[in-house]
N, C-alpha and C positions, 0 to 999 in steps of 0.2 A: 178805887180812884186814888191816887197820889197828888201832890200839893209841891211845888216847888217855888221857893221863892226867889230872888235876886237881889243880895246886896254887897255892899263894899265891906271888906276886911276890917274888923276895928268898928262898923257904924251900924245902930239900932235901923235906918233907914232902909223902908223898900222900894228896891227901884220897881221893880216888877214882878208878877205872879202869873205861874201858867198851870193848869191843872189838866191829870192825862190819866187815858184810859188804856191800859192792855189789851189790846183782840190779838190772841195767839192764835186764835184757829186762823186768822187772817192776815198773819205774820205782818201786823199796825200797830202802833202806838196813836190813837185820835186826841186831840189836844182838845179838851172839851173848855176850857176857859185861856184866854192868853191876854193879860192887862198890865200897862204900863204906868207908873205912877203920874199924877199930873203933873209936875216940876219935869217931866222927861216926854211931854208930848208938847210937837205943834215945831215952831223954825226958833224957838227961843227954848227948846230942850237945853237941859244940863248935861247930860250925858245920852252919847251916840249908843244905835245896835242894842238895846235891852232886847225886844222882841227877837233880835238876829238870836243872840247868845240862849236865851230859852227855847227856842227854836234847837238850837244846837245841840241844848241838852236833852230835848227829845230825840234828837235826831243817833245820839249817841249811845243811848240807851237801846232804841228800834235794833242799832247797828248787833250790838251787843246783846240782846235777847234770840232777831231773825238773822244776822248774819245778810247776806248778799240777798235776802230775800226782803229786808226790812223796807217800811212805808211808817210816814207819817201824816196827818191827816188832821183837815180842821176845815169847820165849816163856817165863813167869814158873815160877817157883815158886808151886804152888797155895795156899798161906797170903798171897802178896803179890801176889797179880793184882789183890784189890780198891783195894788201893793205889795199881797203875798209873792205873785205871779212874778212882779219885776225883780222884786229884790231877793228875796228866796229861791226862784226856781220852780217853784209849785206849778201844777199844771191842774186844769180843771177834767172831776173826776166826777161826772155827775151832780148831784146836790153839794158836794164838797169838793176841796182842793186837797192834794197830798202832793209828798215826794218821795222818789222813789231811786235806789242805785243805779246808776252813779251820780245824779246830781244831789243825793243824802251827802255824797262821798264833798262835794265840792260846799257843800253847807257848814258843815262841819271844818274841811277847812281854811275855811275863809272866816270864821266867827269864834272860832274854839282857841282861847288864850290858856291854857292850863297847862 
């Protein structure tokens, strides 16, 4: 399991935390935690896209392990699965939501500032 955190250049503050699992035999990366700090949820957020950009950096890693074959995957909270759906691309895969090439392809670049 890996830990990745999100914050600003210069500042002890986290914006957000997402925690991921490797399934190579299933050429996935599953996002087994993805949380955004409270000062960045709700219509009085400080800062836009935390979840995009953790998202992105899973997404960038799957790209980079499976190549053309890569999926990412999380299993939502049922009040905010439509959310992954609209904003992300994610399509529903059973018990979970993933994404898959080429909308990995359009995640990434729509969220990836680096």
């Amino acid at each position: 399991m890996e830990i990745y955190k999100l914050q600003i250049v210069g500042s002890k503050d986290i914006l957000g935390l997402i925690s991921l699992e490797r399934i190579p035999e299933e050429w996935r990366i599953h996002v087994r935690l993805l949380t955004v700090s409270k000062e960045n949820k709700g219509s009085s957020k400080q800062f836009d896209n935390i979840a995009g950009n953790l998202l992105t950096h899973a997404a960038k890693l799957a790209v980079k392990d499976f190549g053309e074959l890569a999926c990412v995957s999380l299993r939502p909270k049922t009040q905010i699965a439509d959310h992954y759906i609209r904003n992300y691309g994610m399509k529903v895969t059973g018990r979970t939501l993933s994404i898959e090439v080429p909308d990995i392809l359009t995640l990434i670049n729509t969220y990836d500032n680096e």
